[in-house]
PyMOL commands that place a pseudoatom at each C-alpha (Angstrom):
pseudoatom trace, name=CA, resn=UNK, resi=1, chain=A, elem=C, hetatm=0, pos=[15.119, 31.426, -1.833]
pseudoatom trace, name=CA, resn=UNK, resi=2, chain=A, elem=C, hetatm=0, pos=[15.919, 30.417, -5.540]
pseudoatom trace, name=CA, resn=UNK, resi=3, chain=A, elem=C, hetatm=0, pos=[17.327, 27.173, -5.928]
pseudoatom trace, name=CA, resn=UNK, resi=4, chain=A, elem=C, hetatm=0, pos=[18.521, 25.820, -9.740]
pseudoatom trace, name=CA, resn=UNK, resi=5, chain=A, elem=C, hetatm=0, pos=[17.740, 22.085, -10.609]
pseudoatom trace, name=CA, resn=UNK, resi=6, chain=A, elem=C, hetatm=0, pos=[19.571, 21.280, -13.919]
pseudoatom trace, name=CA, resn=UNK, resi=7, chain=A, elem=C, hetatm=0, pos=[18.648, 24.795, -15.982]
pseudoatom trace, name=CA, resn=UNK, resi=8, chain=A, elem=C, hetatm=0, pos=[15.545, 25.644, -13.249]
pseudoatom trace, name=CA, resn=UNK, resi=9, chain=A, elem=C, hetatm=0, pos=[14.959, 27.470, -10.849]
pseudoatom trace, name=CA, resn=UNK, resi=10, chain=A, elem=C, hetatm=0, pos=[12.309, 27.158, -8.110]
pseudoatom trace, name=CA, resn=UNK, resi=11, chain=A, elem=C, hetatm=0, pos=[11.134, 29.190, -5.360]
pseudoatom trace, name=CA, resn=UNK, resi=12, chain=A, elem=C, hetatm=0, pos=[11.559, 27.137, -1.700]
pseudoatom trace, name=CA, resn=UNK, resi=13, chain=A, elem=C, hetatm=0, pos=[10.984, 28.920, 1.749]
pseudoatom trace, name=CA, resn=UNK, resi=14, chain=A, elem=C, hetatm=0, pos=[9.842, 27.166, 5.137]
pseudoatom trace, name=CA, resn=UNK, resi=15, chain=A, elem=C, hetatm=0, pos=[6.783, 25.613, 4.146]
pseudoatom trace, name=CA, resn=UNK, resi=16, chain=A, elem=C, hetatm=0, pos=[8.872, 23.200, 2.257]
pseudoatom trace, name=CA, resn=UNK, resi=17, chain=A, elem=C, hetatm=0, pos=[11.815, 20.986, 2.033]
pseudoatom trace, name=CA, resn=UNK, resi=18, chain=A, elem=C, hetatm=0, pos=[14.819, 22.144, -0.252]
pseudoatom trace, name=CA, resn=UNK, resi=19, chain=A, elem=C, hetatm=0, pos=[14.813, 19.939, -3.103]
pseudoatom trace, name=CA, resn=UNK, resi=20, chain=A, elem=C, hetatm=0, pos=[17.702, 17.418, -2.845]
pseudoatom trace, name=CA, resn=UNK, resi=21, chain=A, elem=C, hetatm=0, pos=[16.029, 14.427, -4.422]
pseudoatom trace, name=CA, resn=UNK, resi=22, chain=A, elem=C, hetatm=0, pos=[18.183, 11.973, -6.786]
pseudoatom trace, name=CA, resn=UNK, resi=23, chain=A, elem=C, hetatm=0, pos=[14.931, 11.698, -8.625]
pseudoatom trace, name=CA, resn=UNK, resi=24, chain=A, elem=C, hetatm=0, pos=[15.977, 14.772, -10.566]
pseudoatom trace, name=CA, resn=UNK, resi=25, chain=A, elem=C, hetatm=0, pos=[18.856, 12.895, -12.512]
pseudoatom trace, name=CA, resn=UNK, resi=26, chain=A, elem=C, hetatm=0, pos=[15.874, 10.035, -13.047]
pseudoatom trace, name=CA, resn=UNK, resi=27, chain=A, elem=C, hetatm=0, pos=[14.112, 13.040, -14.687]
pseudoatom trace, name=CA, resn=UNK, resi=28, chain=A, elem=C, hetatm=0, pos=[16.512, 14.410, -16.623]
pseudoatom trace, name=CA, resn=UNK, resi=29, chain=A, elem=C, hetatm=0, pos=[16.750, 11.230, -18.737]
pseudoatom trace, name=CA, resn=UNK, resi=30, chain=A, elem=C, hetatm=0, pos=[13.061, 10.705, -19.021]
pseudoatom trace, name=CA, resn=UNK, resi=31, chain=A, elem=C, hetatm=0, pos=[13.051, 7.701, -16.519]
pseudoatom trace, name=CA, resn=UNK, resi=32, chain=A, elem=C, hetatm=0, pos=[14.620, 5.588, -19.137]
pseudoatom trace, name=CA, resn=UNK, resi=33, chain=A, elem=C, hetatm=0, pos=[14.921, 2.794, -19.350]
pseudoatom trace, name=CA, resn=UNK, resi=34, chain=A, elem=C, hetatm=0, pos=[12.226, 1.753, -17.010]
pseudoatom trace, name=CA, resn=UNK, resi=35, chain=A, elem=C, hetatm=0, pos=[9.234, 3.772, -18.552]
pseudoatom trace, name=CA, resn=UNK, resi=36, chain=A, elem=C, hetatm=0, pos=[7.694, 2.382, -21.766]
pseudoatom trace, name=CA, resn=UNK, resi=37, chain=A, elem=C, hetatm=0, pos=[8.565, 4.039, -25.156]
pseudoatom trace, name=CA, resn=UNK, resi=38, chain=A, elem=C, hetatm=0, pos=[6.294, 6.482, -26.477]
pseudoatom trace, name=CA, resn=UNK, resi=39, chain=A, elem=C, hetatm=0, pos=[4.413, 9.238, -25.761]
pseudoatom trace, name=CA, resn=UNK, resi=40, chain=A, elem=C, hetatm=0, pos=[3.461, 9.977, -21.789]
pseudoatom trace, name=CA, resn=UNK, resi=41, chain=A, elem=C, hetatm=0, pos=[0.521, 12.345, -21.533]
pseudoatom trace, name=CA, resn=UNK, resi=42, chain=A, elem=C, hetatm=0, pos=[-0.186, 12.099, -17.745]
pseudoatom trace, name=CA, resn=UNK, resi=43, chain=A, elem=C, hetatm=0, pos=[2.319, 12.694, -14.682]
pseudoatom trace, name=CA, resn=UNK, resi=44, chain=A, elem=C, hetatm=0, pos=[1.246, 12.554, -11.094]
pseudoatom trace, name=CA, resn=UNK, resi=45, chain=A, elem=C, hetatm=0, pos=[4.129, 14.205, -8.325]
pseudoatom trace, name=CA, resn=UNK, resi=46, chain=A, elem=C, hetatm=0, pos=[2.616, 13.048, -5.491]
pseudoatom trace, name=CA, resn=UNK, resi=47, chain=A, elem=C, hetatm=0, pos=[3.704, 14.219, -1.951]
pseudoatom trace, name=CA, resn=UNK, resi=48, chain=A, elem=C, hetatm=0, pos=[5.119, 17.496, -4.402]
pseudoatom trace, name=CA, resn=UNK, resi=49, chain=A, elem=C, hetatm=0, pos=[6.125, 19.739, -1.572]
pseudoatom trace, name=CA, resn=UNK, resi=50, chain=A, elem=C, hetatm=0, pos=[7.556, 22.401, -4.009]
pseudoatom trace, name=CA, resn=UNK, resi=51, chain=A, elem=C, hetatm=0, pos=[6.314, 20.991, -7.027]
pseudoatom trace, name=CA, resn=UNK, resi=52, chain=A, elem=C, hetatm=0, pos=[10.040, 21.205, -8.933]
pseudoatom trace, name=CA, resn=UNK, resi=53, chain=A, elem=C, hetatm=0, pos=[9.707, 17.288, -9.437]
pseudoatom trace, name=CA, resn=UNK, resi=54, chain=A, elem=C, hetatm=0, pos=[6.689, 17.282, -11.430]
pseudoatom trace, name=CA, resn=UNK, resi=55, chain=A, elem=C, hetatm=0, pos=[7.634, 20.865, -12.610]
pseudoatom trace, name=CA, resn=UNK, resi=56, chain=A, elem=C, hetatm=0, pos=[10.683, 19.190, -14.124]
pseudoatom trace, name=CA, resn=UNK, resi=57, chain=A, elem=C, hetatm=0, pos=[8.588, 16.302, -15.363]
pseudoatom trace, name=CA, resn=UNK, resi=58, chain=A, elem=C, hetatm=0, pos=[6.685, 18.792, -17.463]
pseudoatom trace, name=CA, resn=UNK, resi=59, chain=A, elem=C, hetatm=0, pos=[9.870, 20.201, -19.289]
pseudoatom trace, name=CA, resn=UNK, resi=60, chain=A, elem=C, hetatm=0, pos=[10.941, 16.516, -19.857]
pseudoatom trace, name=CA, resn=UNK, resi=61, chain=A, elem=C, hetatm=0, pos=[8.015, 15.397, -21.312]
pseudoatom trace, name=CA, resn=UNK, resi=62, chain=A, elem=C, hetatm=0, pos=[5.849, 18.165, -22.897]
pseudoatom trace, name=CA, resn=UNK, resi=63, chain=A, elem=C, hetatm=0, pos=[3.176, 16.966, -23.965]
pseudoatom trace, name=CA, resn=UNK, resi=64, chain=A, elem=C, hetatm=0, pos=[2.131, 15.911, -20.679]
pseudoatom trace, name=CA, resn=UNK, resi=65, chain=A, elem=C, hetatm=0, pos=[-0.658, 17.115, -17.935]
pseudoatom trace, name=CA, resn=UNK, resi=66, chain=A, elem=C, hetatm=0, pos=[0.795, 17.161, -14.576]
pseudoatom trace, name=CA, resn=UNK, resi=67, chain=A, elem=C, hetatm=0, pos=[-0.804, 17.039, -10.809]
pseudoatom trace, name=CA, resn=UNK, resi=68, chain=A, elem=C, hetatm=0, pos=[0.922, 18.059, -8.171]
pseudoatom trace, name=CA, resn=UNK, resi=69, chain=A, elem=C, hetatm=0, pos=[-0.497, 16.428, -5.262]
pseudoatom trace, name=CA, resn=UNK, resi=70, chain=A, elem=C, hetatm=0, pos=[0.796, 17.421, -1.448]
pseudoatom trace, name=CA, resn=UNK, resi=71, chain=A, elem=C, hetatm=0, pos=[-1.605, 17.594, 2.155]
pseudoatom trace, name=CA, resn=UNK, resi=72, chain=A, elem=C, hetatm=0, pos=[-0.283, 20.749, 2.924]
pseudoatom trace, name=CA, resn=UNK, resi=73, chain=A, elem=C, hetatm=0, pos=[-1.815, 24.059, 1.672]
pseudoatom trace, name=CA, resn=UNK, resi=74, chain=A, elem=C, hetatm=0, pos=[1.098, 25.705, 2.655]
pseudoatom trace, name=CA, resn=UNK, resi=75, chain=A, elem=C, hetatm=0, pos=[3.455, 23.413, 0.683]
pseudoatom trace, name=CA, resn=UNK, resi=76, chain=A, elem=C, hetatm=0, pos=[0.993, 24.071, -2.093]
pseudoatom trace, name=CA, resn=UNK, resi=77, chain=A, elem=C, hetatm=0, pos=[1.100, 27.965, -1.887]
pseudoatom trace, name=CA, resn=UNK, resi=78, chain=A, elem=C, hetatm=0, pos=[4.790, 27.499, -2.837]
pseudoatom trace, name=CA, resn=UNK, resi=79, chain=A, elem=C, hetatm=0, pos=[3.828, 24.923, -5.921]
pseudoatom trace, name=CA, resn=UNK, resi=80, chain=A, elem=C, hetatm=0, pos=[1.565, 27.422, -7.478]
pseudoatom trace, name=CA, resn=UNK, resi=81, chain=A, elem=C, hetatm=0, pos=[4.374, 29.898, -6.931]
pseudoatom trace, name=CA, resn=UNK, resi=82, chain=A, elem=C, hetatm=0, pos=[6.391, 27.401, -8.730]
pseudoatom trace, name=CA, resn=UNK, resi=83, chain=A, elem=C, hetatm=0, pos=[4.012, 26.558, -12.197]
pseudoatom trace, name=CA, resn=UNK, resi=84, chain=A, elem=C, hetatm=0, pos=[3.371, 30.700, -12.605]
pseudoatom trace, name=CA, resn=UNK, resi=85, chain=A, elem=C, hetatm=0, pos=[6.900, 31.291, -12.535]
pseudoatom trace, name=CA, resn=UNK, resi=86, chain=A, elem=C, hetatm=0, pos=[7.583, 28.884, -14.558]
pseudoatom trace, name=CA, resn=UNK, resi=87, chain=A, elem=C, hetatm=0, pos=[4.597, 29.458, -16.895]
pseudoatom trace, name=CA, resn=UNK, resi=88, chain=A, elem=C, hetatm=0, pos=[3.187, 26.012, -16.973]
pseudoatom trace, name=CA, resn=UNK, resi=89, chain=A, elem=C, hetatm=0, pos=[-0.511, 26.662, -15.370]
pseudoatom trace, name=CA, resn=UNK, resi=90, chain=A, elem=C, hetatm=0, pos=[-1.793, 25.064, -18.430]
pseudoatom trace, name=CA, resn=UNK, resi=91, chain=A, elem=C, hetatm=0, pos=[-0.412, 22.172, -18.393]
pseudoatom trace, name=CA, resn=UNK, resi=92, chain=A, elem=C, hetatm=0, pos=[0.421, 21.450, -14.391]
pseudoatom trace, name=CA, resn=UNK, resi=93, chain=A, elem=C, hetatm=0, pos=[-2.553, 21.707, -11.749]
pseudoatom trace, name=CA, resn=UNK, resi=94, chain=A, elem=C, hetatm=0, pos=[-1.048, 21.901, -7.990]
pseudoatom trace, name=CA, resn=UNK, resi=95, chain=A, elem=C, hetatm=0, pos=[-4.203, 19.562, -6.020]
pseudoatom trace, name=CA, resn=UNK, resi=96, chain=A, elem=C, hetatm=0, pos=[-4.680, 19.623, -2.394]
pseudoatom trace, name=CA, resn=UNK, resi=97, chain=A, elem=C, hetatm=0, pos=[-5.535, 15.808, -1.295]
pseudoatom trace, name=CA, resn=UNK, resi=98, chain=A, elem=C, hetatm=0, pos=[-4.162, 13.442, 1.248]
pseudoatom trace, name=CA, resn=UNK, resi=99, chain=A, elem=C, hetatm=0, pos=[-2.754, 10.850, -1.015]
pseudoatom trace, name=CA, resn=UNK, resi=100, chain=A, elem=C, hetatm=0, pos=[-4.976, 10.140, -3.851]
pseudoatom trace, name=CA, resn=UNK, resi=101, chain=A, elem=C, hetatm=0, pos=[-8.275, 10.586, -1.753]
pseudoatom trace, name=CA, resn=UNK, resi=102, chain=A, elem=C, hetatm=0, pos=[-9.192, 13.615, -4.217]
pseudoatom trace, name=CA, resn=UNK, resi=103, chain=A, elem=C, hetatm=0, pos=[-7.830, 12.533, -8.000]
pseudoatom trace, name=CA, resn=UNK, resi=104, chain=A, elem=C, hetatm=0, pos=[-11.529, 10.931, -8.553]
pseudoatom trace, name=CA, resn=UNK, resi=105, chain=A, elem=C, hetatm=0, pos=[-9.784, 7.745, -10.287]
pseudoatom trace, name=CA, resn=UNK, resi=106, chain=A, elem=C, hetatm=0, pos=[-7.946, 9.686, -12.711]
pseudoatom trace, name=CA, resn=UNK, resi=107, chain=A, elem=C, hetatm=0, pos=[-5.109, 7.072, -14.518]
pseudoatom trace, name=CA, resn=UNK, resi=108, chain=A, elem=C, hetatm=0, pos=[-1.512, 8.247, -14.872]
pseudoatom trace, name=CA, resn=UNK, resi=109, chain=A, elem=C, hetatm=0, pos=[1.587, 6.789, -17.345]
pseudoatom trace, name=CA, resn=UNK, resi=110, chain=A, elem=C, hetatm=0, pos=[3.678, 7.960, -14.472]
pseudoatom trace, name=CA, resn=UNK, resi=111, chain=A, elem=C, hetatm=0, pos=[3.383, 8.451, -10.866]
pseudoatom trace, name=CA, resn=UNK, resi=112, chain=A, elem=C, hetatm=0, pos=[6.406, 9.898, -9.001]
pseudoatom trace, name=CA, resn=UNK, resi=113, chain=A, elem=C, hetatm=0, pos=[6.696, 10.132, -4.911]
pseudoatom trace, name=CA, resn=UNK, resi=114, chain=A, elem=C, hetatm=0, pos=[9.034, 11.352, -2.633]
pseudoatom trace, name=CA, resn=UNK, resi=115, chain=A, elem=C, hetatm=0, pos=[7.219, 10.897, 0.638]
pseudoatom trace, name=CA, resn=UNK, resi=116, chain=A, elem=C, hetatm=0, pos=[8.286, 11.364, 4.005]
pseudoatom trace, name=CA, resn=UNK, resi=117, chain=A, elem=C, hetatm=0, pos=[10.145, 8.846, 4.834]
pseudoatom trace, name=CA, resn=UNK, resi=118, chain=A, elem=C, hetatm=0, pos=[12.810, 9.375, 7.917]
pseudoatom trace, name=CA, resn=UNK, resi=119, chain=A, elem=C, hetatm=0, pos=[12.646, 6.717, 10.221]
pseudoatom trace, name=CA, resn=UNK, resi=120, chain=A, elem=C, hetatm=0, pos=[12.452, 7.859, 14.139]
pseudoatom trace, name=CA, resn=UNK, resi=121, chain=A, elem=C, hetatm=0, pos=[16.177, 6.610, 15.037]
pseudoatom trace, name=CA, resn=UNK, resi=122, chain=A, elem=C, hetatm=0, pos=[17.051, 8.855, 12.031]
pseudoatom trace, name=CA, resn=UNK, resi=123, chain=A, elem=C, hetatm=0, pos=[14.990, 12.041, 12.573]
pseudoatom trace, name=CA, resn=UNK, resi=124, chain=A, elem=C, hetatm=0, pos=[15.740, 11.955, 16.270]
pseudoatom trace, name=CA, resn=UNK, resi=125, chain=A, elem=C, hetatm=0, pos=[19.502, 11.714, 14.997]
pseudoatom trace, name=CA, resn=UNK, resi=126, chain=A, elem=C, hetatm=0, pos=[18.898, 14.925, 12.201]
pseudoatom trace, name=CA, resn=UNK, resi=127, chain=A, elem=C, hetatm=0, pos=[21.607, 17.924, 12.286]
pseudoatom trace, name=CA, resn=UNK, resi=128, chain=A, elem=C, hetatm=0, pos=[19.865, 20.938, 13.889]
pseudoatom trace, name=CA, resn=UNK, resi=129, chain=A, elem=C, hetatm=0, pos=[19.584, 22.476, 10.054]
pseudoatom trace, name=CA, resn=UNK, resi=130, chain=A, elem=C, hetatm=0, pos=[16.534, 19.991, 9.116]
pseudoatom trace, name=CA, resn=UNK, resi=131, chain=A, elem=C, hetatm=0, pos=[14.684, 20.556, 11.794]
pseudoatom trace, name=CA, resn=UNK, resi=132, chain=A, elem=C, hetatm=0, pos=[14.044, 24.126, 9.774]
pseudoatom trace, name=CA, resn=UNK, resi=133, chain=A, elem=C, hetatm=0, pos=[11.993, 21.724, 7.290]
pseudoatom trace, name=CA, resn=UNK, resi=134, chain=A, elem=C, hetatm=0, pos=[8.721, 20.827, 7.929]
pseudoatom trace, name=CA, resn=UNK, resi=135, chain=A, elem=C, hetatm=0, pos=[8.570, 17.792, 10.047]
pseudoatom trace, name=CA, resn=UNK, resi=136, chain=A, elem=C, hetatm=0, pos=[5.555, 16.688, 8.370]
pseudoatom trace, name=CA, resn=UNK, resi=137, chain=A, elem=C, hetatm=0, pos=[7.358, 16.239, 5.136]
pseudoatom trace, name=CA, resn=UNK, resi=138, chain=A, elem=C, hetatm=0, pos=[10.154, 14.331, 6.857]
pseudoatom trace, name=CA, resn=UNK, resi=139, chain=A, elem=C, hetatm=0, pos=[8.734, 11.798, 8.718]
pseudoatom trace, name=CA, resn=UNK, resi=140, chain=A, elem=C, hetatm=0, pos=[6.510, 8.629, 8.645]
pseudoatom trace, name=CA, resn=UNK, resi=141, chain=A, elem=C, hetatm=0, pos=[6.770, 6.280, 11.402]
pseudoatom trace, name=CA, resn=UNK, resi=142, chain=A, elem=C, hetatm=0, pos=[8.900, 4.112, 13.011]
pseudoatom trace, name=CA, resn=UNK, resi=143, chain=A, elem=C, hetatm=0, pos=[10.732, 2.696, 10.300]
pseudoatom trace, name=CA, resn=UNK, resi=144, chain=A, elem=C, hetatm=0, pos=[9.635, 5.742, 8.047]
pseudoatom trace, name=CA, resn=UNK, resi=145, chain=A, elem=C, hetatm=0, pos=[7.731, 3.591, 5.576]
pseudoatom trace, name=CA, resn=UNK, resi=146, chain=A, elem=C, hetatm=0, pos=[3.183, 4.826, 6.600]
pseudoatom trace, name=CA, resn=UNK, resi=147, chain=A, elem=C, hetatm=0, pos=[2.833, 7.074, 3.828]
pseudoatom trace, name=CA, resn=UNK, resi=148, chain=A, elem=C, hetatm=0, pos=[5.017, 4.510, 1.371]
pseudoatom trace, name=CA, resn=UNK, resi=149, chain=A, elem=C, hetatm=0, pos=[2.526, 1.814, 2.472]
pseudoatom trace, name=CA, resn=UNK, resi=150, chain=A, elem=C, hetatm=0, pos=[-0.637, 3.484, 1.372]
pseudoatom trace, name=CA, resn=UNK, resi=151, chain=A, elem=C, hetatm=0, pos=[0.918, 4.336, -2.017]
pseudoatom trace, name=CA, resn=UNK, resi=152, chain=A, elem=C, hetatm=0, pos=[2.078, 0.916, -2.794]
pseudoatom trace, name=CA, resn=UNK, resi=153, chain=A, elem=C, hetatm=0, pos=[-1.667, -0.463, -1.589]
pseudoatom trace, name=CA, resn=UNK, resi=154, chain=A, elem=C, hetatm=0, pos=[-3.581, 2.117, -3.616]
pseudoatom trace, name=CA, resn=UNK, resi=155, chain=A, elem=C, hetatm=0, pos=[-1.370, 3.142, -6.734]
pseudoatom trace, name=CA, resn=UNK, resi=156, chain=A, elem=C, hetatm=0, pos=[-2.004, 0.643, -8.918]
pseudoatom trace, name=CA, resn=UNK, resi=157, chain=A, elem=C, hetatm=0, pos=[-5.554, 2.291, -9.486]
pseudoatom trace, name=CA, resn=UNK, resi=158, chain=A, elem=C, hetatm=0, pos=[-4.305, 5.094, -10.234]
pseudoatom trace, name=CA, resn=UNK, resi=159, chain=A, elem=C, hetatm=0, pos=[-1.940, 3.751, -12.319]
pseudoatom trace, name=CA, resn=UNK, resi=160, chain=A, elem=C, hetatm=0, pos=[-2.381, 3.183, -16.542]
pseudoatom trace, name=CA, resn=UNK, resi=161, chain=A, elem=C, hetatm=0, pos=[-1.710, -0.740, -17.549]
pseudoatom trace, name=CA, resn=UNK, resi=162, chain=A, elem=C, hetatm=0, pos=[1.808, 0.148, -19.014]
pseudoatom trace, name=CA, resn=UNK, resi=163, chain=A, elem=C, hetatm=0, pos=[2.434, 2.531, -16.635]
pseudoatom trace, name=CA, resn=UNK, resi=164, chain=A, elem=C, hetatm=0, pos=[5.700, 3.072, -14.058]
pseudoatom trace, name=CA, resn=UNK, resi=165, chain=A, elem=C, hetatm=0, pos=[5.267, 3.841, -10.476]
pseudoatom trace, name=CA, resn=UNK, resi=166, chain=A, elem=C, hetatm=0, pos=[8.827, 5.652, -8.771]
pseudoatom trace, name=CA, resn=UNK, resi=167, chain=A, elem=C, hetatm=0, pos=[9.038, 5.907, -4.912]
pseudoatom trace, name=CA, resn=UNK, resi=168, chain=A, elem=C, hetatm=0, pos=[11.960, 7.332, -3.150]
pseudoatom trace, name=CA, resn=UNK, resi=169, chain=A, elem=C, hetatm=0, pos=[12.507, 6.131, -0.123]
pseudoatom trace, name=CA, resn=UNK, resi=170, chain=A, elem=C, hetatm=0, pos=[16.097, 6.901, 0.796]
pseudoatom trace, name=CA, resn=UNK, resi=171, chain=A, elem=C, hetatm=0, pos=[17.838, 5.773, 4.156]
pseudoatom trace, name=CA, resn=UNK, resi=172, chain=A, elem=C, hetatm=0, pos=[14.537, 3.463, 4.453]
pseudoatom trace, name=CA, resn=UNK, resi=173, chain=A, elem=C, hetatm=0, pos=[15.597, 1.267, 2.278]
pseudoatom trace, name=CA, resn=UNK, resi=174, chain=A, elem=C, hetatm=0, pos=[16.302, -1.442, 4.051]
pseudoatom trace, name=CA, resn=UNK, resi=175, chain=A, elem=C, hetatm=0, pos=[13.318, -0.830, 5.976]
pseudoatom trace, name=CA, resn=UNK, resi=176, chain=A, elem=C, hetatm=0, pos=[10.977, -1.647, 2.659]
pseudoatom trace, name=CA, resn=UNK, resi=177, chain=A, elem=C, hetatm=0, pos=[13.303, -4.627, 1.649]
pseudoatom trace, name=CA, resn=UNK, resi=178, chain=A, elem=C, hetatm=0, pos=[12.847, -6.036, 4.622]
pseudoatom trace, name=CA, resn=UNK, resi=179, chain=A, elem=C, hetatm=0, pos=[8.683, -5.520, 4.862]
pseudoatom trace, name=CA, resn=UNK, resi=180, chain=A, elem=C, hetatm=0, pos=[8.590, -7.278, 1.172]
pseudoatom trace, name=CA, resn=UNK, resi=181, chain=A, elem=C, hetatm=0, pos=[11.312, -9.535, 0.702]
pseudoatom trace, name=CA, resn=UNK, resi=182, chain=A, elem=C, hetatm=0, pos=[9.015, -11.322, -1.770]
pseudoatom trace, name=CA, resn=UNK, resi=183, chain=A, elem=C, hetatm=0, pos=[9.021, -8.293, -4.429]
pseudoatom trace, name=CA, resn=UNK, resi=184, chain=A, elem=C, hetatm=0, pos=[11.285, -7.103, -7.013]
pseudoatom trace, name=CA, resn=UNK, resi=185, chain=A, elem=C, hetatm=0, pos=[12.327, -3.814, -6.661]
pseudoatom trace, name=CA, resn=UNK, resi=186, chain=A, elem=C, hetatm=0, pos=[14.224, -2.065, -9.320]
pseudoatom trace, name=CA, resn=UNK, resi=187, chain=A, elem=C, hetatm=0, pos=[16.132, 0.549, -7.452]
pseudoatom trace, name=CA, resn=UNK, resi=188, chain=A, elem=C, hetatm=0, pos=[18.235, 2.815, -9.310]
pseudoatom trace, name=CA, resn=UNK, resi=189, chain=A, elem=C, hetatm=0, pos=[21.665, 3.926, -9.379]
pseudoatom trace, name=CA, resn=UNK, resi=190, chain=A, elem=C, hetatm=0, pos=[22.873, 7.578, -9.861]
pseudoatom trace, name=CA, resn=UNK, resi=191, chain=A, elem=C, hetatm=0, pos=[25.937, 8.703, -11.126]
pseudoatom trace, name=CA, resn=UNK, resi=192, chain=A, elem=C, hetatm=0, pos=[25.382, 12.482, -9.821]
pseudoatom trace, name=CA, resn=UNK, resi=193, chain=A, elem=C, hetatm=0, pos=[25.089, 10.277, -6.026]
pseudoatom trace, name=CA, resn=UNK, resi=194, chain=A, elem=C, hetatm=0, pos=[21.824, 9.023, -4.034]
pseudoatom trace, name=CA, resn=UNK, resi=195, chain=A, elem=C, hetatm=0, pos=[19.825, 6.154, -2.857]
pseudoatom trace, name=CA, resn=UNK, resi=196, chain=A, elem=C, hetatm=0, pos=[16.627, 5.034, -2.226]
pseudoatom trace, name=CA, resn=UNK, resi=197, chain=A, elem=C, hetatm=0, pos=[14.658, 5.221, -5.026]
pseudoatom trace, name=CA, resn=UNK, resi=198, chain=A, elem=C, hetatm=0, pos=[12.822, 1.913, -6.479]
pseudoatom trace, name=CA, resn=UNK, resi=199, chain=A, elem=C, hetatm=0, pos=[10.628, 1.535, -9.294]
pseudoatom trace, name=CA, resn=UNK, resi=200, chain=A, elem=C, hetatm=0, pos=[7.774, -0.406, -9.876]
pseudoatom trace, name=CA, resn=UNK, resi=201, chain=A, elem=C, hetatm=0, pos=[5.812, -1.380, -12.765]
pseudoatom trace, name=CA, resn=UNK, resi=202, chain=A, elem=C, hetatm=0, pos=[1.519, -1.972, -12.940]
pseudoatom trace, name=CA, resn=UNK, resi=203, chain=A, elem=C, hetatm=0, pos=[2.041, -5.361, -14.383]
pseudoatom trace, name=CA, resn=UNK, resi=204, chain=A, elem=C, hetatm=0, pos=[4.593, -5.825, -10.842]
pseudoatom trace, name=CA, resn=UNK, resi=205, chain=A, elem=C, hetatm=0, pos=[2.044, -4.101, -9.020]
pseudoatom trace, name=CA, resn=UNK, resi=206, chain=A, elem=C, hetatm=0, pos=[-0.780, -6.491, -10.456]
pseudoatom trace, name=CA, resn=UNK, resi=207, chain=A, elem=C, hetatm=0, pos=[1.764, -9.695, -9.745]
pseudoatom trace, name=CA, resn=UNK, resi=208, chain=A, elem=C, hetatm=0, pos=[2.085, -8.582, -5.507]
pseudoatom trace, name=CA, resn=UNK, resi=209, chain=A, elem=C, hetatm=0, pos=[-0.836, -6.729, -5.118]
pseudoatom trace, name=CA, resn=UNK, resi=210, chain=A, elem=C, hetatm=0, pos=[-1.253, -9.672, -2.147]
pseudoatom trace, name=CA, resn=UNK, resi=211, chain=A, elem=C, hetatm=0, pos=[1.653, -8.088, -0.296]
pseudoatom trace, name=CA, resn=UNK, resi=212, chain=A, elem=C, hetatm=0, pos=[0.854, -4.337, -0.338]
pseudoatom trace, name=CA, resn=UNK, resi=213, chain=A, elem=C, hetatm=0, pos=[-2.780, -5.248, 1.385]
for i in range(1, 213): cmd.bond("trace and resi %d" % i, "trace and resi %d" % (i + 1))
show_as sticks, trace
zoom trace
């Protein structure tokens, strides 16, 4: 299946979930204002699934490596399908690791998630056409927030000093408001529709690194 995001088109199939993610129109205008001005030379799409988030990352800012990090080897067959068609195998690398057990302390001006996160109420609640999807790419818990956990307790060293860490969370919004009322979350709004994504800076992530232990 070929499915176009802005002017791109990606190659999705059962091993992965059919990009929907409002972090596209975050992409599309280079995560402004929230990143830092100048030039971004390292992107990690972590949780990548078909890669077309980082994928689109690399178009949007070209002078940039990119990982794309995912568990799955099968969600990672279709990434690689994704950078050769797309021609990009110099510049994006798809990684297998759970998390970022296997990036070796790299340092990123950029890392961008879209984790599971469907709580159970939800995912028991799904229409009959998601549960096509991979459920491990869906879900994460109770209250859908495991995976978003371990990337808000171990990002930061992964994570350059001026760097910008985006999470999507969607209908667990709530959820993560309610786990750290203490912290500032900038979530953004969309004009093309969508929810659930936040943003959070290393210099944020320094100031409530207390809270994400």
């Amino acid at each position: 299946m070929k499915l176009g995001i802005w002017a791109y088109l990606f190659f999705v199939d059962e091993r992965v979930l059919i990009p929907r993610s409002p972090i596209a129109e975050l992409t599309e205008h280079q995560f402004s204002p929230w990143l830092r001005p100048g030039p971004v030379e390292s992107i990690l799409d972590l949780c990548t699934g078909s890669g077309c988030i980082g994928i689109a990352c690399a178009y949007q800012f070209p002078e940039a490596d990119v990982d794309l990090v995912d568990i799955s080897t099968p969600a990672l067959e279709v990434a690689e399908k994704n950078i050769l068609r797309h021609e990009l195998s110099h510049r994006v690398t798809a990684i297998e690791s759970d998390l970022f057990s296997q990036l070796n302390g790299k340092k990123y001006d950029l890392i961008v998630s879209n984790p599971p996160y469907v709580d159970k109420a939800d995912f028991d609640s799904m229409p009959k056409e998601y549960l096509h999807e991979p459920e491990l790419a869906l879900t994460s818990g109770n209250d859908g927030l495991d995976i978003t956990r371990r990337i808000l307790k171990e990002a930061r060293h992964y994570l350059a000093d001026d760097g910008l860490l985006v999470i999507e969370v969607g209908n667990s919004e709530a959820h993560i408001i309610s786990a750290y009322p203490e912290v500032p979350f900038t979530w953004a709004e969309f004009e093309k529709g969508g929810n659930g994504v936040f943003m959070l800076t290393a210099e944020e992530l320094d100031q409530y690194a207390s809270y994400f232990q």
